[in-house]
N, CA, C and O atoms as a printed pandas DataFrame, in Angstrom:
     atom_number atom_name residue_name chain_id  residue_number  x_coord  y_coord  z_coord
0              1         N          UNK        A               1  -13.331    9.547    3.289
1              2        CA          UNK        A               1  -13.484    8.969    1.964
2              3         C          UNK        A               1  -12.217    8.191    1.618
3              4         O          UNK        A               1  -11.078    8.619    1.803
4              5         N          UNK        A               2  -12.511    7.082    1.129
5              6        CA          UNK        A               2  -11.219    6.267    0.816
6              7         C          UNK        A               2  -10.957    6.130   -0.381
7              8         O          UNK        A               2  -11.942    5.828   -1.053
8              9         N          UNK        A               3   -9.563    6.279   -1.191
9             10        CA          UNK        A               3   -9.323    6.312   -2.225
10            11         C          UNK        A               3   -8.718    4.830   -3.255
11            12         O          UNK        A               3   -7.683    4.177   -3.122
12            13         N          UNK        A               4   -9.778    4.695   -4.203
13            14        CA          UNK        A               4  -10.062    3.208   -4.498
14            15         C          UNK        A               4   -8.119    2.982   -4.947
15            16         O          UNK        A               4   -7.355    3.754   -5.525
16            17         N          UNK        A               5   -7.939    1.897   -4.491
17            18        CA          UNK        A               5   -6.799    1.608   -4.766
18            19         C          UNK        A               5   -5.892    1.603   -6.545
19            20         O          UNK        A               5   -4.753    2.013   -6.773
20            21         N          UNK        A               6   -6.705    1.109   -7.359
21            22        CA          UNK        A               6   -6.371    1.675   -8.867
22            23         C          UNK        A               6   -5.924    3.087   -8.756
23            24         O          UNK        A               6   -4.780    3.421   -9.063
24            25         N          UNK        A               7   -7.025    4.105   -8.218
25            26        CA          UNK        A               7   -6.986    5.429   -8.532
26            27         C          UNK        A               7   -5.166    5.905   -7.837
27            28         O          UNK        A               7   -4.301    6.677   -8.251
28            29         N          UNK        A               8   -5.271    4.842   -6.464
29            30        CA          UNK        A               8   -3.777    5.526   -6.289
30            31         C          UNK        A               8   -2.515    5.322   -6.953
31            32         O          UNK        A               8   -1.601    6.144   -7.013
32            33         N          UNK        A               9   -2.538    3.927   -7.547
33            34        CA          UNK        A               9   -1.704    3.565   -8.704
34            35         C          UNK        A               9   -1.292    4.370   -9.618
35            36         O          UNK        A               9   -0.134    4.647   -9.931
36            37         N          UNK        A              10   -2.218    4.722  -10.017
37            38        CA          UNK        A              10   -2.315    6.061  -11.310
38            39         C          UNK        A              10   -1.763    6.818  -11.036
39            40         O          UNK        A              10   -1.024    7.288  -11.901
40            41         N          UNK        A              11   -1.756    7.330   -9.893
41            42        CA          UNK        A              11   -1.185    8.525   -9.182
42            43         C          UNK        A              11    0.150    8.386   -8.889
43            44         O          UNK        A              11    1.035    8.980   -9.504
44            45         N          UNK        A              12    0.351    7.553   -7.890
45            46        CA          UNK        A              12    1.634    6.775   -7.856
46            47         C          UNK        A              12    2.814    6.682   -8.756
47            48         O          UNK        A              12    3.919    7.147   -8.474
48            49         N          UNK        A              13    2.465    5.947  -10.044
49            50        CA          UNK        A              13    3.083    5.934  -10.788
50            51         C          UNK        A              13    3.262    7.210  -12.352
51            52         O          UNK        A              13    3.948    7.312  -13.369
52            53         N          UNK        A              14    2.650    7.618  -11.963
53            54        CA          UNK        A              14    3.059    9.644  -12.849
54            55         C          UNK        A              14    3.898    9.920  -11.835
55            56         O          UNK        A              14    4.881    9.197  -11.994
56            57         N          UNK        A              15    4.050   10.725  -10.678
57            58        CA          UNK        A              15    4.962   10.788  -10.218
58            59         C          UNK        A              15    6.293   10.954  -10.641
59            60         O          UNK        A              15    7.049    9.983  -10.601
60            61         N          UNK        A              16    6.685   12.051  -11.042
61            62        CA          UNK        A              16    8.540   11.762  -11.528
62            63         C          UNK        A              16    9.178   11.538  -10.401
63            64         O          UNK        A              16   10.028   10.648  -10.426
64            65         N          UNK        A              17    9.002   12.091   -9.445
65            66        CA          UNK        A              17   10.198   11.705   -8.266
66            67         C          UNK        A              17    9.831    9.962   -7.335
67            68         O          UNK        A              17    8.784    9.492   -6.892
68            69         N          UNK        A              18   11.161    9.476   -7.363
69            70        CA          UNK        A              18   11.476    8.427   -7.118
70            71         C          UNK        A              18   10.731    8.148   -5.809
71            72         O          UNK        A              18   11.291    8.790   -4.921
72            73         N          UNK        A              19    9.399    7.251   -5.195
73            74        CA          UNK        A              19    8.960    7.009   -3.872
74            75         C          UNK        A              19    9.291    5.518   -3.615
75            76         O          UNK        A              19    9.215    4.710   -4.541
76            77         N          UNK        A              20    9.689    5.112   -2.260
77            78        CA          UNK        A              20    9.414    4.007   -1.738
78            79         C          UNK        A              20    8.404    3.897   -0.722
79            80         O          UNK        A              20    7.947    4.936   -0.246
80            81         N          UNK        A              21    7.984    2.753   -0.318
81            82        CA          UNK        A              21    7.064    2.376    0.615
82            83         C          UNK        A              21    7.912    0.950    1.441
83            84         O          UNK        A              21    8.394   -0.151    1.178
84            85         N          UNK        A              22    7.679    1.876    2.571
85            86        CA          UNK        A              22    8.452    0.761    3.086
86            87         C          UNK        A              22    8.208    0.036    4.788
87            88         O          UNK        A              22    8.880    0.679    5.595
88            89         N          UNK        A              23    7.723   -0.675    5.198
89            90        CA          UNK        A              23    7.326   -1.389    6.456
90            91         C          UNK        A              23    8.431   -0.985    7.042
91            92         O          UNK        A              23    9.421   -0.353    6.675
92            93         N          UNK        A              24    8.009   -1.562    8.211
93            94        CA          UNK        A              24    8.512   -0.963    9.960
94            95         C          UNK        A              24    9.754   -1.919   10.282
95            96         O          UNK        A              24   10.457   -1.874   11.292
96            97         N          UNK        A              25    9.849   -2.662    9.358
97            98        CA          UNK        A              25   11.294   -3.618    9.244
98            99         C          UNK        A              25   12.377   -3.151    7.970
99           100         O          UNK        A              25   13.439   -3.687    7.653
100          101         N          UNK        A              26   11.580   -1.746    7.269
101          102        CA          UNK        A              26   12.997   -1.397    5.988
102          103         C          UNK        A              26   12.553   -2.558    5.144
103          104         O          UNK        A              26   13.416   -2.856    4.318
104          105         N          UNK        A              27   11.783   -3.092    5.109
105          106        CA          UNK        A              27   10.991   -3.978    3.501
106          107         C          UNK        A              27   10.632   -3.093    2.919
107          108         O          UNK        A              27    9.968   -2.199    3.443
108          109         N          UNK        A              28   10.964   -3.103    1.708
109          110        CA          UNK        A              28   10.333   -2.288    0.479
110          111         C          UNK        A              28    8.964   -3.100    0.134
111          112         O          UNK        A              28    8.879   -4.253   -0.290
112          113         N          UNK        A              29    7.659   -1.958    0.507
113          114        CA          UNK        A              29    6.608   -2.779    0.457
114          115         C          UNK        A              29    5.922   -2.584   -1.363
115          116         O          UNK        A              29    5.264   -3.390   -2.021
116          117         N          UNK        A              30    6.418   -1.189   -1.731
117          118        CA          UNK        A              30    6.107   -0.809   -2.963
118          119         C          UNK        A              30    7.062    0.169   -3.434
119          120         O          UNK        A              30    7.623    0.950   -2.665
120          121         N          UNK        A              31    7.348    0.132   -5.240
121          122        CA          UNK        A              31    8.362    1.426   -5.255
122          123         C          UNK        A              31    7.371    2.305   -6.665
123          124         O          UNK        A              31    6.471    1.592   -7.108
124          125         N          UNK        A              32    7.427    2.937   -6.964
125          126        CA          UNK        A              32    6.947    3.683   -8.386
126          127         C          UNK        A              32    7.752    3.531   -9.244
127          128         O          UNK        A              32    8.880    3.122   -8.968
128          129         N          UNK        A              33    7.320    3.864  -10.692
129          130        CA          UNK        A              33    7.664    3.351  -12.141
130          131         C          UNK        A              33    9.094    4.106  -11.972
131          132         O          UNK        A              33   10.100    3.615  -12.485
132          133         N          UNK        A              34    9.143    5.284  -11.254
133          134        CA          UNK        A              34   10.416    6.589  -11.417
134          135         C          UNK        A              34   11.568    6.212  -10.424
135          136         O          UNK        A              34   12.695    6.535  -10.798
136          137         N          UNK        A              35   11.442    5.494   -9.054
137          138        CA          UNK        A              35   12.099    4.790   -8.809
138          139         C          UNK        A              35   12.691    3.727   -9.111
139          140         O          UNK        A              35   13.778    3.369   -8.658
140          141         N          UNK        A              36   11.890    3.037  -10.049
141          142        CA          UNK        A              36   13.139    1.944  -10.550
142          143         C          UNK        A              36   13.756    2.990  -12.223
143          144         O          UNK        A              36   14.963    3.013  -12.468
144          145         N          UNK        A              37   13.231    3.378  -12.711
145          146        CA          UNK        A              37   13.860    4.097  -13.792
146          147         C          UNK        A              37   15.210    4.846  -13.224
147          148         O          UNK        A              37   16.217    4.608  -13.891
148          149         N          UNK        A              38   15.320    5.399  -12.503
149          150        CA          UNK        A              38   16.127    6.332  -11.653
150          151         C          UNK        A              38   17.170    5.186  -11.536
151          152         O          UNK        A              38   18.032    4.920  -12.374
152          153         N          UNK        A              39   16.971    4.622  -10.486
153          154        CA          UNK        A              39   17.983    3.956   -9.594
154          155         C          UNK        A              39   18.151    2.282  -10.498
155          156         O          UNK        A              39   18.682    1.317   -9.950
156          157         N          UNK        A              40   17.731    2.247  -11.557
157          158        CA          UNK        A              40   17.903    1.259  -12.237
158          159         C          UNK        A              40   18.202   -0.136  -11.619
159          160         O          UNK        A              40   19.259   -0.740  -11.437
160          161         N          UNK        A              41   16.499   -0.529  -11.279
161          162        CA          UNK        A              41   16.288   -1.870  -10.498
162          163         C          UNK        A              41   14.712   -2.417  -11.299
163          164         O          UNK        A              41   13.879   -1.813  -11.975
164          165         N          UNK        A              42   14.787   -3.348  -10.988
165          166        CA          UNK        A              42   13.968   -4.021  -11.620
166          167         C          UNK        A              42   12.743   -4.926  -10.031
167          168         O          UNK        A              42   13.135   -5.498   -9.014
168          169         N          UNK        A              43   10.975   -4.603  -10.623
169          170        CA          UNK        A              43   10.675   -5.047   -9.039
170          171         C          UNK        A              43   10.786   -6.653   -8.773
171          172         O          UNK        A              43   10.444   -6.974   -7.635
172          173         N          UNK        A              44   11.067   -7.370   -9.346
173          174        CA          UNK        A              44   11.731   -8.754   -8.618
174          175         C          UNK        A              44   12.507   -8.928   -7.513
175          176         O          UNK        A              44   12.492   -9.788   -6.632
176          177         N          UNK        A              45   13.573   -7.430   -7.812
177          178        CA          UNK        A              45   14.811   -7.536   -6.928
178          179         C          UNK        A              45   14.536   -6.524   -5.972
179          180         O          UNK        A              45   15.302   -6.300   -5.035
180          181         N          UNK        A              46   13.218   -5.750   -6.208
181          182        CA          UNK        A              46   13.358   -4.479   -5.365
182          183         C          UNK        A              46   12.357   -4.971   -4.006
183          184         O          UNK        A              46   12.765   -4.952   -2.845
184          185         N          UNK        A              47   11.070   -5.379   -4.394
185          186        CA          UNK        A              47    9.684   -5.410   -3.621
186          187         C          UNK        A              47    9.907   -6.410   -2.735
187          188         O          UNK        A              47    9.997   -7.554   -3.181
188          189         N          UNK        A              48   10.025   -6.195   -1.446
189          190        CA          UNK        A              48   10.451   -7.821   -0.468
190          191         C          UNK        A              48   11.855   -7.590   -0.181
191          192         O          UNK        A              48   12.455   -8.320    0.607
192          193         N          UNK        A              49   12.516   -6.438   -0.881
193          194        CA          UNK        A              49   13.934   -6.744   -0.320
194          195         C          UNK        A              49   13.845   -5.992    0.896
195          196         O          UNK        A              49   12.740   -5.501    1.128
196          197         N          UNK        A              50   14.756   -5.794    1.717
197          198        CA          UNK        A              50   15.235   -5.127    2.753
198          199         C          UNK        A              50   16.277   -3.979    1.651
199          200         O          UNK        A              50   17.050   -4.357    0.771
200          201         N          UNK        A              51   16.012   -2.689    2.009
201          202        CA          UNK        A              51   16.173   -1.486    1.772
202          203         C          UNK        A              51   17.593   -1.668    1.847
203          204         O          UNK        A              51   18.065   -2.075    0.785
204          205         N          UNK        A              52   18.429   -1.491    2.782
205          206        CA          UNK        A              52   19.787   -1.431    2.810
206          207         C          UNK        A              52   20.475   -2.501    1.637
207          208         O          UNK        A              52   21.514   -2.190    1.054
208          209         N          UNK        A              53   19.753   -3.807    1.369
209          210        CA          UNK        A              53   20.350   -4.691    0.652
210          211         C          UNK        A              53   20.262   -4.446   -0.635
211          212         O          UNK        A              53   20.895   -5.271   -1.294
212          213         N          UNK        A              54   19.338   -3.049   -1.709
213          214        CA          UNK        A              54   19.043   -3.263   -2.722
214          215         C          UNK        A              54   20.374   -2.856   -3.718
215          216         O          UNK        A              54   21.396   -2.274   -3.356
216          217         N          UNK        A              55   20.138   -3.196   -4.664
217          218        CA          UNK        A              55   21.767   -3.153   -5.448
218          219         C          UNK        A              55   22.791   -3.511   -4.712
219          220         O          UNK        A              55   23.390   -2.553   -4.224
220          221         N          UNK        A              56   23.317   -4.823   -4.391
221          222        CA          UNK        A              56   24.311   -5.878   -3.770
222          223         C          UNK        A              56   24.902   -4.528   -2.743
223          224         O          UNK        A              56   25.950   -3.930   -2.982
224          225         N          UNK        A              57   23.957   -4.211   -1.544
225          226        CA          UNK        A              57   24.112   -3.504   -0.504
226          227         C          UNK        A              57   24.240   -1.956   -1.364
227          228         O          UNK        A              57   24.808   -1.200   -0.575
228          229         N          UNK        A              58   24.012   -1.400   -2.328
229          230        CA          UNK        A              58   24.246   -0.100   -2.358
230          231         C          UNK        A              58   23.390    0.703   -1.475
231          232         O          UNK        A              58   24.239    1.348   -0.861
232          233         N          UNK        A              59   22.754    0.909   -1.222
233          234        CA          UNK        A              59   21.813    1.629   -0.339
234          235         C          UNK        A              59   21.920    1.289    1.533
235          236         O          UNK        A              59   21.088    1.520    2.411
236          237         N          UNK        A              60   23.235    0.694    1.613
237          238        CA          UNK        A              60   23.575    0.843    2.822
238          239         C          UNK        A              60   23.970    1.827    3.098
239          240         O          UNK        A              60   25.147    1.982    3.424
240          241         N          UNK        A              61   23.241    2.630    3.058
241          242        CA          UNK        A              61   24.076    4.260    3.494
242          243         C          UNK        A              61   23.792    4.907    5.106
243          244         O          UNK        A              61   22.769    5.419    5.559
244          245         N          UNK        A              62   25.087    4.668    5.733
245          246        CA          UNK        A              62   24.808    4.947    6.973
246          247         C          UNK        A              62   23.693    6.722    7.375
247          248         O          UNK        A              62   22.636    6.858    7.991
248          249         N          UNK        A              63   24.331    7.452    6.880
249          250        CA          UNK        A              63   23.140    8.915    6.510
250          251         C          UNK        A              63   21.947    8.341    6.323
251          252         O          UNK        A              63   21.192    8.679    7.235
252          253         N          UNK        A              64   21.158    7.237    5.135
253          254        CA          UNK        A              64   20.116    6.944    5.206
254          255         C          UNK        A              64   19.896    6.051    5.926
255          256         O          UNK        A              64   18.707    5.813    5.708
256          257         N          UNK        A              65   20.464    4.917    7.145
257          258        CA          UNK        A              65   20.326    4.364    8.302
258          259         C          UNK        A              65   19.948    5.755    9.129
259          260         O          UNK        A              65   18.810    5.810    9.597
260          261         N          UNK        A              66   20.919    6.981    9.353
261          262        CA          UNK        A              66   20.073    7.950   10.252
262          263         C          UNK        A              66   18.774    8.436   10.625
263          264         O          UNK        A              66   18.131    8.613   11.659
264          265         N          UNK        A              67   18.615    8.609    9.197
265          266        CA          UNK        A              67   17.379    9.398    8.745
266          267         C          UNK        A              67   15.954    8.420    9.141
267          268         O          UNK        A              67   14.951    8.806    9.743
268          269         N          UNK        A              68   16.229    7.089    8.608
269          270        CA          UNK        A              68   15.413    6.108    8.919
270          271         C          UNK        A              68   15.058    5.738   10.105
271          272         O          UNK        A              68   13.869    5.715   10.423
272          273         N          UNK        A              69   16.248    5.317   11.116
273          274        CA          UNK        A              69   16.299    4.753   12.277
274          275         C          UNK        A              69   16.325    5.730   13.490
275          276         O          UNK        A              69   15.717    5.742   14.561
276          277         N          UNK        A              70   17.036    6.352   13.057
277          278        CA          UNK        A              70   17.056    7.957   14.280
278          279         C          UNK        A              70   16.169    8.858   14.615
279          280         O          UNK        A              70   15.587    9.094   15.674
280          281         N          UNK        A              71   16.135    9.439   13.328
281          282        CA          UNK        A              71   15.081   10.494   12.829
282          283         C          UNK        A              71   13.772   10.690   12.963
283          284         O          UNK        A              71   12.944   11.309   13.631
284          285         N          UNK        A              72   13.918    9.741   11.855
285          286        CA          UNK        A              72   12.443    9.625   11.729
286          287         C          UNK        A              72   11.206    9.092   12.959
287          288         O          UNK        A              72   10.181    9.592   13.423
288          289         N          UNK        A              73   11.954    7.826   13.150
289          290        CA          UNK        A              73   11.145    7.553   14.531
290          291         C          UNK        A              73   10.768    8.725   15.682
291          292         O          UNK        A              73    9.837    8.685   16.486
292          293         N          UNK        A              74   12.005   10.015   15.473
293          294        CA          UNK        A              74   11.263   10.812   16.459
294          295         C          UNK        A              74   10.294   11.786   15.879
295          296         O          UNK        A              74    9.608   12.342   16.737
296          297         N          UNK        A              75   10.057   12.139   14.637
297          298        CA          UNK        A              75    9.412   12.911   14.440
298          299         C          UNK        A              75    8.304   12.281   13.194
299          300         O          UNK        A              75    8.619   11.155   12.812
300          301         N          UNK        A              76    7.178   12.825   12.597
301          302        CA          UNK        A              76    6.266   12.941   11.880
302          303         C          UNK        A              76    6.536   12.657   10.493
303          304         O          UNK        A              76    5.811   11.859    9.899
304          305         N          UNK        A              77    7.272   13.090   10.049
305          306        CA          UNK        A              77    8.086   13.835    8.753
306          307         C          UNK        A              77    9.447   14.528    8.997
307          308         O          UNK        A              77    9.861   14.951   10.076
308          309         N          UNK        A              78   10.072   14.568    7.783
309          310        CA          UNK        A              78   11.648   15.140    7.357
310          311         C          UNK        A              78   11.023   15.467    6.338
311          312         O          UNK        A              78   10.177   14.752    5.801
312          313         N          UNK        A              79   11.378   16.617    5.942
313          314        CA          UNK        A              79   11.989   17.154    4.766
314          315         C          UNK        A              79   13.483   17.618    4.434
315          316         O          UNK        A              79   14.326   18.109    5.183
316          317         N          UNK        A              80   13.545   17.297    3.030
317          318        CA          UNK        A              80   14.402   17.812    2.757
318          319         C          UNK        A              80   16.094   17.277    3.377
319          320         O          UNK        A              80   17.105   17.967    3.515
320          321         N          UNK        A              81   15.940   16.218    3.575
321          322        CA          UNK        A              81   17.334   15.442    4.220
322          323         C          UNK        A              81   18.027   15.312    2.757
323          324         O          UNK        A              81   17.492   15.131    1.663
324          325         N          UNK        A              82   19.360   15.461    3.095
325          326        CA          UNK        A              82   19.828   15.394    2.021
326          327         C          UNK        A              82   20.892   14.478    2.283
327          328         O          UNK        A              82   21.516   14.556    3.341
328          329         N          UNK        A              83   21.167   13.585    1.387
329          330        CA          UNK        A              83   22.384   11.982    1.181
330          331         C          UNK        A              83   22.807   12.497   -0.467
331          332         O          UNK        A              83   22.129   12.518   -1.493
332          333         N          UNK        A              84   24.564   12.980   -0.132
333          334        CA          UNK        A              84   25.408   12.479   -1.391
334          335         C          UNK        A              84   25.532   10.674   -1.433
335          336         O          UNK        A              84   25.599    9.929   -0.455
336          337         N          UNK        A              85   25.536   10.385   -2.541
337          338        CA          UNK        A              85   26.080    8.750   -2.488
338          339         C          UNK        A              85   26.496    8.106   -3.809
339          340         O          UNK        A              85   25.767    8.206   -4.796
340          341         N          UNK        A              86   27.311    7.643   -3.833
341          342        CA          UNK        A              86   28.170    7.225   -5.087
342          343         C          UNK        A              86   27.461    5.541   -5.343
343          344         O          UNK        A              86   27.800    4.471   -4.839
344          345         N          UNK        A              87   26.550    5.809   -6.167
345          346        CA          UNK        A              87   26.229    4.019   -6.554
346          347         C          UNK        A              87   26.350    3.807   -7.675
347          348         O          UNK        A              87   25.953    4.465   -8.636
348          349         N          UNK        A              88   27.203    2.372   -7.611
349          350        CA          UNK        A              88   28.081    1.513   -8.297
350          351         C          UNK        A              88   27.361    1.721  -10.198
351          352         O          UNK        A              88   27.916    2.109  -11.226
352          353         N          UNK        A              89   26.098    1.297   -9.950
353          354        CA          UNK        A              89   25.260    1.590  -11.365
354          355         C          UNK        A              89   24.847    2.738  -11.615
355          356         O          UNK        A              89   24.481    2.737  -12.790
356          357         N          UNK        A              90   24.747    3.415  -11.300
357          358        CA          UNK        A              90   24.396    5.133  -11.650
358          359         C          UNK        A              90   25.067    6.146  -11.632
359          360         O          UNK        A              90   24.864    7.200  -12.235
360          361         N          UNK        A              91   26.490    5.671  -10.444
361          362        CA          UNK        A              91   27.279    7.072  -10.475
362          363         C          UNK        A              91   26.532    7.904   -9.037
363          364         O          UNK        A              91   25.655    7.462   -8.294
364          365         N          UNK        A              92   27.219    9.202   -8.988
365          366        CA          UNK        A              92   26.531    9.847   -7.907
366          367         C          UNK        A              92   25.710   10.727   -8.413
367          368         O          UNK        A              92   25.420   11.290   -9.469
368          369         N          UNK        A              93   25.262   10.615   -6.635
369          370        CA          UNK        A              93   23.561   10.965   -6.970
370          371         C          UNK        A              93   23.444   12.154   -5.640
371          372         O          UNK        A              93   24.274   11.960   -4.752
372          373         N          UNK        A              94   22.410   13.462   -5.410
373          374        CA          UNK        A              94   22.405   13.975   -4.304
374          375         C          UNK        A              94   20.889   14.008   -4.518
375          376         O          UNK        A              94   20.203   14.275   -5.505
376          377         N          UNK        A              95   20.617   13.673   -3.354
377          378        CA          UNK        A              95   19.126   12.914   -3.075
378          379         C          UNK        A              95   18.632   14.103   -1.682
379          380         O          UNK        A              95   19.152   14.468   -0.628
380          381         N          UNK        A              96   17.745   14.304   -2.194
381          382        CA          UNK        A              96   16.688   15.025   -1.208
382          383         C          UNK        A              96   15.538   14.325   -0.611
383          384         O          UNK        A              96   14.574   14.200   -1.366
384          385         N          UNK        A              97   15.404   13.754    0.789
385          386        CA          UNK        A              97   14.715   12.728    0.794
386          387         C          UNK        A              97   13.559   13.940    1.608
387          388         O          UNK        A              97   13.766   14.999    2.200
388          389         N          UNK        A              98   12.113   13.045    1.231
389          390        CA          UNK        A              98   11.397   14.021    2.038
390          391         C          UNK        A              98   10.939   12.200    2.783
391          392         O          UNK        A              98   11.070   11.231    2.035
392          393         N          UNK        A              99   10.574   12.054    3.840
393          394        CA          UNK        A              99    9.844   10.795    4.476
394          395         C          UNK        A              99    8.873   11.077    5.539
395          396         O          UNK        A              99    9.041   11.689    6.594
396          397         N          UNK        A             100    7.873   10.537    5.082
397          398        CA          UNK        A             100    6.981   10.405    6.597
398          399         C          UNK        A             100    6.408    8.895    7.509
399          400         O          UNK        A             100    6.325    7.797    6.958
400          401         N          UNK        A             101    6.250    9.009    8.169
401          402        CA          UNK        A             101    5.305    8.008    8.628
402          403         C          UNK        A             101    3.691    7.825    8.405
403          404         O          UNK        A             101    2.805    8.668    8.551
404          405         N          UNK        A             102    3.580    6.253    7.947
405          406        CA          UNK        A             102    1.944    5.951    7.665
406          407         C          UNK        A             102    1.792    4.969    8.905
407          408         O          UNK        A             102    2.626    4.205    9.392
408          409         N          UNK        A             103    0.977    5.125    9.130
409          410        CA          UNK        A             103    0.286    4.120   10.711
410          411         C          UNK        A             103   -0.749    3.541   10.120
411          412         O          UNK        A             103   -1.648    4.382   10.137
412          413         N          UNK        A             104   -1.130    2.552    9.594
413          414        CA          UNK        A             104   -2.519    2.382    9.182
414          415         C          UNK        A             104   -3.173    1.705   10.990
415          416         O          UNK        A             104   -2.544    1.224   11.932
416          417         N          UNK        A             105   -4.304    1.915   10.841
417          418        CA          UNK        A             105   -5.115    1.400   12.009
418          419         C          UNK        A             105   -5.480   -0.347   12.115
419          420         O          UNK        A             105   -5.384   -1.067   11.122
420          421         N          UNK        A             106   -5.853   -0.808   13.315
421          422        CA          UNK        A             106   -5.900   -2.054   12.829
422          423         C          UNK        A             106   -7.266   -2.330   12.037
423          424         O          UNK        A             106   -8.251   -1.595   11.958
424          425         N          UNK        A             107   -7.116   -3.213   11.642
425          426        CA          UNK        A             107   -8.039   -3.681   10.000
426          427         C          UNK        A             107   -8.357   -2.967    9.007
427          428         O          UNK        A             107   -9.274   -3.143    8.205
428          429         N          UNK        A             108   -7.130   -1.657    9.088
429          430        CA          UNK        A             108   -7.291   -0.831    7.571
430          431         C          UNK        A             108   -6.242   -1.183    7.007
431          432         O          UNK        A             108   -5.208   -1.416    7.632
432          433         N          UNK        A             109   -6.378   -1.291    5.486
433          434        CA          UNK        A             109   -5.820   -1.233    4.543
434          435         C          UNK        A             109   -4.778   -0.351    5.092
435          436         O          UNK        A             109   -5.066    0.447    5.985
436          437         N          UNK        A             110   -3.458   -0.450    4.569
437          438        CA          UNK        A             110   -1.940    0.894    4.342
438          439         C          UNK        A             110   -1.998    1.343    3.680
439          440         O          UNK        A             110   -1.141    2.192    3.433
């Protein structure tokens, strides 16, 4: 059963904790209402960027290069990774990342 795309929006965006969506190149393909509230970005600057570049490189965080590039590729899911990080607009932050991988099939929707 496939879930009509509105319905996931809805969902999506209740959500308090901060999600990204992000392609196999670190493009931010989508973020939720709590991620930009949080990390105080706006989606002009967020959706299309490359991940490491968002807030004039704040999110270059070599720990979250690990997790992304290392990690994750070998396994399914992480939970629970954890990144201290001091950004410039928010101050520090200790972030519990949970991430998985989505594969969509060819000619399905992501």
């Amino acid at each position: 059963m496939f879930i009509q795309e509105g319905y996931f929006k809805n969902i999506f965006n209740t959500v308090r904790d901060a999600i990204l969506i992000l392609d196999e190149n670190m493009k931010v393909l989508s973020a939720n209402r709590s991620f930009f509230s949080i990390f105080k970005v706006d989606s002009a600057n967020t959706i299309g960027a490359l991940l490491y570049d968002l807030g004039n490189g704040q999110w270059n965080i070599p720990s979250l290069r690990m997790l992304l590039e290392d990690i994750l590729p070998k396994n399914d899911t992480v939970d629970d990774y954890e990144i201290k990080h001091n950004f410039e607009s928010i101050g520090h932050k200790t972030m519990l990342l949970n991430a998985c991988k989505i594969v969509a099939k060819k000619n399905e929707p992501r």
